[in-house]
Legacy VTK file of the C-alpha trace (Angstrom):
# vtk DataFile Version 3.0
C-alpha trace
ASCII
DATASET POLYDATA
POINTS 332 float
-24.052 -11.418 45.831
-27.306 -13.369 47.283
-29.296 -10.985 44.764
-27.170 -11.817 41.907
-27.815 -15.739 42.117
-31.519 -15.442 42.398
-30.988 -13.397 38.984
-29.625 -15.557 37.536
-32.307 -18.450 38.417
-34.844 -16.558 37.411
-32.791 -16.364 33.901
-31.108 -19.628 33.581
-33.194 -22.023 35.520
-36.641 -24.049 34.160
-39.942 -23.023 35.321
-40.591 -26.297 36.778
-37.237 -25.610 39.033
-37.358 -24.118 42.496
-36.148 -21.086 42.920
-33.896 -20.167 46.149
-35.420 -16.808 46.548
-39.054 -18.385 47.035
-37.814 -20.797 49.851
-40.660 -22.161 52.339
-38.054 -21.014 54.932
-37.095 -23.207 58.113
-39.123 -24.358 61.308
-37.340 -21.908 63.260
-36.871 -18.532 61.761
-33.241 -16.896 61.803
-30.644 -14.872 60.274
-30.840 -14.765 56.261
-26.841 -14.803 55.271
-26.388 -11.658 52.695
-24.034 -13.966 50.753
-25.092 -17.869 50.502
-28.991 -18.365 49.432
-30.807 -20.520 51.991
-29.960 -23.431 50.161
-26.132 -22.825 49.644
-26.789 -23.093 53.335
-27.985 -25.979 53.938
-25.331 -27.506 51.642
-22.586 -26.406 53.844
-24.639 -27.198 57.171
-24.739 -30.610 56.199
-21.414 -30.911 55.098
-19.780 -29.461 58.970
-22.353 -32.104 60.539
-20.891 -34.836 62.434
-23.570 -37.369 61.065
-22.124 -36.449 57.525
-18.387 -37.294 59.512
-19.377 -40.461 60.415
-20.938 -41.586 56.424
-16.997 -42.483 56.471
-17.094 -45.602 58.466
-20.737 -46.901 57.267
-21.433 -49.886 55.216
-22.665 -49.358 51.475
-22.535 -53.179 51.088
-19.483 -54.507 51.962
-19.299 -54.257 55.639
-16.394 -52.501 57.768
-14.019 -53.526 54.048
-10.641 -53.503 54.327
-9.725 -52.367 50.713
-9.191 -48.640 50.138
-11.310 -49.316 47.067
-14.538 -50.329 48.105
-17.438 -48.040 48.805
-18.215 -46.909 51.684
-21.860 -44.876 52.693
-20.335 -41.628 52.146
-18.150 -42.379 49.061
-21.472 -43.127 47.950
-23.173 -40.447 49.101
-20.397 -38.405 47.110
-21.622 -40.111 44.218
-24.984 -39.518 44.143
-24.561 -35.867 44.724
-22.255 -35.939 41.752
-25.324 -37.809 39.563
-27.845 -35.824 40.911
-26.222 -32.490 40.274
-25.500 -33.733 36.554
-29.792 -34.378 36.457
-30.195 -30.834 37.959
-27.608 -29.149 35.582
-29.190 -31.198 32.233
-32.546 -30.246 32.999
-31.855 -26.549 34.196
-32.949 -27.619 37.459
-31.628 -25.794 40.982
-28.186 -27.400 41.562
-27.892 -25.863 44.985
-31.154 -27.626 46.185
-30.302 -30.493 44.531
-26.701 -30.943 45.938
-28.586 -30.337 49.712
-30.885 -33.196 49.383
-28.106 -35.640 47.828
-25.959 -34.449 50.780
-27.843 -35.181 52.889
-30.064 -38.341 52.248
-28.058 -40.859 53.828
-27.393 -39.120 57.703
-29.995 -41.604 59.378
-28.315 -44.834 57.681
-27.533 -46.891 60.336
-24.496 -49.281 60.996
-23.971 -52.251 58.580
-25.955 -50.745 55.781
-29.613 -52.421 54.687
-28.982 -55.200 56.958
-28.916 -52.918 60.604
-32.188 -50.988 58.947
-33.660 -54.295 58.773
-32.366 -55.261 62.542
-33.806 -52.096 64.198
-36.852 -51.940 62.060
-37.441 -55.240 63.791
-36.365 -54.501 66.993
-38.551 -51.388 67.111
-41.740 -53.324 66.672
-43.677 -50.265 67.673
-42.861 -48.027 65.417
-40.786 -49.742 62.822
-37.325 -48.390 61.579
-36.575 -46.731 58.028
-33.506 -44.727 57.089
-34.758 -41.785 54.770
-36.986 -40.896 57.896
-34.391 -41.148 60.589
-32.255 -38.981 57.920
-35.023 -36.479 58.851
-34.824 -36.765 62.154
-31.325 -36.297 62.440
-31.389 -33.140 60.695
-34.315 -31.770 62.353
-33.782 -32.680 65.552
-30.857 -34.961 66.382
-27.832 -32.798 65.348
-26.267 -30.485 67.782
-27.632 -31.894 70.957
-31.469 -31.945 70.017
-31.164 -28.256 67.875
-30.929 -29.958 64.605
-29.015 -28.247 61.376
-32.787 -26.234 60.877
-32.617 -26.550 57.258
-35.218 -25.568 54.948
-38.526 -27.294 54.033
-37.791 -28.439 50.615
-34.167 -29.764 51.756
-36.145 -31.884 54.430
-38.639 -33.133 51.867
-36.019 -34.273 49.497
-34.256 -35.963 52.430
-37.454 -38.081 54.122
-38.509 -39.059 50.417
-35.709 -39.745 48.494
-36.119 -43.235 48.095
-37.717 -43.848 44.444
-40.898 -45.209 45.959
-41.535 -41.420 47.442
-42.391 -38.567 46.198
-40.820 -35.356 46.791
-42.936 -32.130 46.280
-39.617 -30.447 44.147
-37.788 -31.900 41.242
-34.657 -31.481 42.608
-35.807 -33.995 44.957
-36.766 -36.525 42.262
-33.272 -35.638 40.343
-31.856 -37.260 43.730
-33.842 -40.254 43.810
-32.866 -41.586 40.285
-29.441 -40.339 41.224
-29.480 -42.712 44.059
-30.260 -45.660 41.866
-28.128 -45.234 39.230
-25.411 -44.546 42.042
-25.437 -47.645 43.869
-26.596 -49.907 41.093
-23.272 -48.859 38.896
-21.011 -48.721 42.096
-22.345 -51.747 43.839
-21.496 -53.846 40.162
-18.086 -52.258 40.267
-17.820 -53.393 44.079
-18.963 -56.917 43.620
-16.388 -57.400 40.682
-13.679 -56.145 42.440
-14.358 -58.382 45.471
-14.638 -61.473 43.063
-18.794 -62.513 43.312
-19.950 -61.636 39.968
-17.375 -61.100 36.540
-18.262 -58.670 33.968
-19.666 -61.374 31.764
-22.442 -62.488 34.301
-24.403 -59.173 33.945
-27.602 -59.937 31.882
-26.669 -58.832 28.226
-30.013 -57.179 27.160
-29.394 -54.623 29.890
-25.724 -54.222 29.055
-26.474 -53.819 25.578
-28.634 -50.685 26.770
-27.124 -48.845 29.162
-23.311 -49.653 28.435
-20.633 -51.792 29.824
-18.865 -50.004 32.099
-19.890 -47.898 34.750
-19.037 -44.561 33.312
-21.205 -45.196 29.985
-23.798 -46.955 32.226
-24.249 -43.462 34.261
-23.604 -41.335 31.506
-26.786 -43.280 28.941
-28.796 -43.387 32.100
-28.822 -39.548 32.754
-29.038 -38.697 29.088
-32.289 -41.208 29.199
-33.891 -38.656 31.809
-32.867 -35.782 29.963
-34.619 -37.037 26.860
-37.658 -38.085 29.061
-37.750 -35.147 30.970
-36.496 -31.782 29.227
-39.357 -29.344 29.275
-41.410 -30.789 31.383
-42.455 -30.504 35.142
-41.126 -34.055 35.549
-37.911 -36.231 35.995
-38.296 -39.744 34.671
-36.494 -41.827 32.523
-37.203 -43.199 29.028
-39.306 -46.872 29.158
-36.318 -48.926 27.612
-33.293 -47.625 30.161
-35.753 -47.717 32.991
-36.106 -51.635 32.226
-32.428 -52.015 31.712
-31.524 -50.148 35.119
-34.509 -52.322 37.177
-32.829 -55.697 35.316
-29.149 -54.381 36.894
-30.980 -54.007 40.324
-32.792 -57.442 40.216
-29.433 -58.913 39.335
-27.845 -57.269 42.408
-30.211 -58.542 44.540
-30.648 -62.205 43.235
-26.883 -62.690 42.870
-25.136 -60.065 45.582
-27.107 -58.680 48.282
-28.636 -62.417 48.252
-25.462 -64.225 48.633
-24.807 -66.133 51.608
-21.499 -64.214 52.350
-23.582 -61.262 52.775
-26.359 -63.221 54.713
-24.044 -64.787 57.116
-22.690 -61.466 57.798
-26.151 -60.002 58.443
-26.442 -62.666 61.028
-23.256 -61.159 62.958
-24.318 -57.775 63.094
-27.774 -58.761 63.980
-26.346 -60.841 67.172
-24.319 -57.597 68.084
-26.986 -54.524 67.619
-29.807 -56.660 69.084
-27.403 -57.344 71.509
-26.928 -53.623 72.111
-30.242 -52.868 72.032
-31.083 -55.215 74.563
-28.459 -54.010 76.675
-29.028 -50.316 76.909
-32.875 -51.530 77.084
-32.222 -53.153 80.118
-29.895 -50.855 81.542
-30.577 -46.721 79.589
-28.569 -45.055 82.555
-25.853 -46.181 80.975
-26.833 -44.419 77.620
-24.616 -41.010 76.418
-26.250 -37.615 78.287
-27.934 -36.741 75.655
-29.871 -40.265 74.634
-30.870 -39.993 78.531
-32.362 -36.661 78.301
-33.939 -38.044 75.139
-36.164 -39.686 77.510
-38.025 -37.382 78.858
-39.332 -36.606 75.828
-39.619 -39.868 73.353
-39.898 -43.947 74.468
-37.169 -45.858 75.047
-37.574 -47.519 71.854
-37.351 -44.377 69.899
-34.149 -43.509 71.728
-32.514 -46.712 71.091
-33.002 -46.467 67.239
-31.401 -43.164 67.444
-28.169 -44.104 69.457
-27.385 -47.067 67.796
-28.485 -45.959 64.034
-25.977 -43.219 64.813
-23.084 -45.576 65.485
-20.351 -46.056 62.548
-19.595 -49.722 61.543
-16.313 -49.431 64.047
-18.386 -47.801 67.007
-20.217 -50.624 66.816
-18.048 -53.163 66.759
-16.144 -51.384 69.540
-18.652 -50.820 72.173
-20.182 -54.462 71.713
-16.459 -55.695 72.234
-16.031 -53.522 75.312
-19.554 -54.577 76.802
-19.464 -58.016 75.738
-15.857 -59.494 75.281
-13.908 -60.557 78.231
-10.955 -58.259 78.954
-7.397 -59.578 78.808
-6.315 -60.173 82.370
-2.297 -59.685 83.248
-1.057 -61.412 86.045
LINES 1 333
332 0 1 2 3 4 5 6 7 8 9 10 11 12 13 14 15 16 17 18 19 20 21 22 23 24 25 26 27 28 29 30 31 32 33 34 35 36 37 38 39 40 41 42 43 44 45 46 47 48 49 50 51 52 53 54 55 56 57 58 59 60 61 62 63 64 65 66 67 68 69 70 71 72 73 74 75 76 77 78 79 80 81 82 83 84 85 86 87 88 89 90 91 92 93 94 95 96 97 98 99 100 101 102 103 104 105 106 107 108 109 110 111 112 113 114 115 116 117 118 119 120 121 122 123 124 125 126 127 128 129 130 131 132 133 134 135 136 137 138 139 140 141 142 143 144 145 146 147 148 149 150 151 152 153 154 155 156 157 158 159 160 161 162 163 164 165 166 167 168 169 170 171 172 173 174 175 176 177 178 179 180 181 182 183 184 185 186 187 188 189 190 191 192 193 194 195 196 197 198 199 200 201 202 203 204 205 206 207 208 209 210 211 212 213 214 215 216 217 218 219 220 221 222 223 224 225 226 227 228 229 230 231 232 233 234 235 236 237 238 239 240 241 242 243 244 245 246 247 248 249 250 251 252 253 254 255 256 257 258 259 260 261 262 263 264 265 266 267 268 269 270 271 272 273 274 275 276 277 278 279 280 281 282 283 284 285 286 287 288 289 290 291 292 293 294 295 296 297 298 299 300 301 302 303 304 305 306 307 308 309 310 311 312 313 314 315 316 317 318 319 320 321 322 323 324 325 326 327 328 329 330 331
C-alpha cells in the first residue's frame, strides 16, 4: 500500500513538492510501517498526543470562554489544517506533510494564548520564551516522558518555523504558515463579532471589498490568491493586492481587538497567576510533577519552568493557582 502512495506522488504531485518516499528520516531510527508513509505517521502521532488533548482548553483569544461558539487553540488548529491542506491540494503540494505540520504547530502554545507567551518570555529572561519553538520541543523531546513523538525532519521544520516571519525549508511548510494567517485573521473577526467588540460594518472597506465579506469568501479569495501567485512555481505566496488586504484585516485586529482593554485587563490576571506560579515552583521545584524534577538534571530551572507551565490548559491553570493560592473553605 506504502508503495502505491509514493506512486502516486511521483505522478500527481509538483516537482517543487516533497515527496514521502525521500523523507530525511527521524533523529532516532526505527521501524518503517509497511502501510502509512512516514508522514501519514506523524499525522496520527500527533493526533494520539496528549499536548494535541489539551489544544481543547487553550486560549485562541478569548480566554477560558464560556460560549460553545468561540474558538478555542485547537478549534483553531483544526482550521488551519483544513486551510493548509486546501494550499497543498491547489498547488499539488504533499497533503500528508502538510496536514503534519498544521497539526502540529500549536503543541508548545502556552496557557492564555499570546498573552502567557508574552508572560514567560519575560519571566525567562535568560533565554526568552516563543511558542513555535517550544512546539518543537514538545515533540522532540517533551512528549512521552522525555521520548518525544520522534517525528520526521521536515515535520519538525514546519513546526519550529511556521510563523510567517520563518522560513521553512519545504513548501508544505510555507502552505501552513499562510494557512495560519488566514485562519485566525477570518476566525478571530468572526469571534470578536460574536462577542460584541467590533460589527461587520467596522472592518476597513478597501480590504472587504478584496477579499470578501464573510469569512467563507474571505478564505476561499485568499487561497485562490496563492494559487494564482504560486502555481508552477517552487514558491507559496500570495498575489500583492490580497496580501495588502489580509495585513489591513490583521492591523485592524490588533488596533481594535487584541488592543482592547478587556483583553489587556485580562492579560494582567493571568500574568499575576503564571508569574505567580512561576515564582512558586522557583522557590520551591520539589514540589514540581516527577518528570519536571528529573528535568533538572539535565536543563536550568528556568527552562523547566517554561515547560511545566506552557504545558498547562487555561483550567489547569486556573486550578492549581486556586489550590496553591486561595484559602480553603474551613467547616466547623
Amino acid at each position: 500500500m506504502k508503495e502505491k502512495i509514493y506512486q502516486k506522488e511521483k505522478t500527481f504531485l509538483s516537482p517543487f513538492a516533497t515527496f514521502s518516499e525521500n523523507t530525511q528520516g527521524r533523529l532516532r531510527e526505527e521501524t518503517p510501517c509497511p502501510m502509512r508513509t512516514d508522514f501519514q505517521r506523524d499525522r496520527d502521532r500527533i493526533l494520539h498526543s496528549k499536548s494535541f488533548r489539551r489544544l481543547k482548553n487553550k486560549t485562541q483569544v478569548f480566554f477560558s470562554p464560556e460560549g460553545d461558539h468561540y474558538r478555542t487553540r485547537l478549534t483553531h488548529t483544526l482550521t488551519v489544517s483544513q486551510v493548509a491542506r486546501s494550499i497543498a491540494r491547489v498547488l499539488s503540494l504533499n497533503e500528508d506533510l502538510t496536514e503534519a505540520i498544521a497539526l502540529g504547530h500549536d503543541l508548545g502554545h502556552t496557557p492564555f494564548g499570546h498573552a502567557g507567551e508574552r508572560i514567560l518570555n519575560r519571566l525567562n529572561a535568560k533565554h526568552g520564551f516563543s511558542h513555535n519553538v517550544q512546539s518543537g520541543r514538545v515533540v522532540d523531546y517533551l512528549e512521552n516522558d522525555g521520548r518525544g513523538l520522534n517525528l520526521t525532519r521536515e515535520v519538525v521544520d514546519g513546526i519550529v518555523n511556521h510563523k510567517l516571519s520563518c522560513t521553512p525549508k519545504t513548501l508544505e511548510g510555507k502552505a501552513v504558515n499562510f494557512a495560519d494567517r488566514i485562519a485566525y485573521i477570518n476566525h478571530d473577526i468572526d469571534d470578536a463579532i460574536v462577542g460584541g467588540f467590533i460589527t461587520l460594518e467596522d472592518l476597513p472597506k478597501k480590504a472587504i471589498d478584496i477579499v470578501g465579506k464573510t469569512s467563507s469568501q474571505r478564505i476561499n479569495n485568499m487561497i485562490f490568491s496563492i494559487l494564482r501567485a504560486s502555481e508552477g512555481k517552487n514558491t507559496v505566496e500570495m498575489e500583492e493586492e490580497t496580501a495588502w488586504a489580509t495585513n489591513c484585516l490583521r492591523d485592524f485586529l490588533f488596533e481594535r481587538v487584541y488592543k482592547d482593554k478587556t483583553f489587556r485587563d485580562e492579560e494582567k490576571r493571568a500574568d499575576m497567576m503564571l508569574s505567580s506560579l512561576y515564582e512558586y515552583y522557583k522557590a520551591k521545584p520539589e514540589l514540581l510533577p516527577e518528570f519536571n524534577r528529573a528535568e533538572l538534571e539535565t536543563f536550568d530551572i528556568d527552562t523547566v519552568l517554561c515547560d511545566y507551565i506552557s504545558s498547562m490548559s487555561d483550567t489547569f491553570a486556573v486550578k492549581t493557582f486556586t489550590e496553591i493560592f486561595i484559602p480553603k473553605k474551613w467547616d466547623l
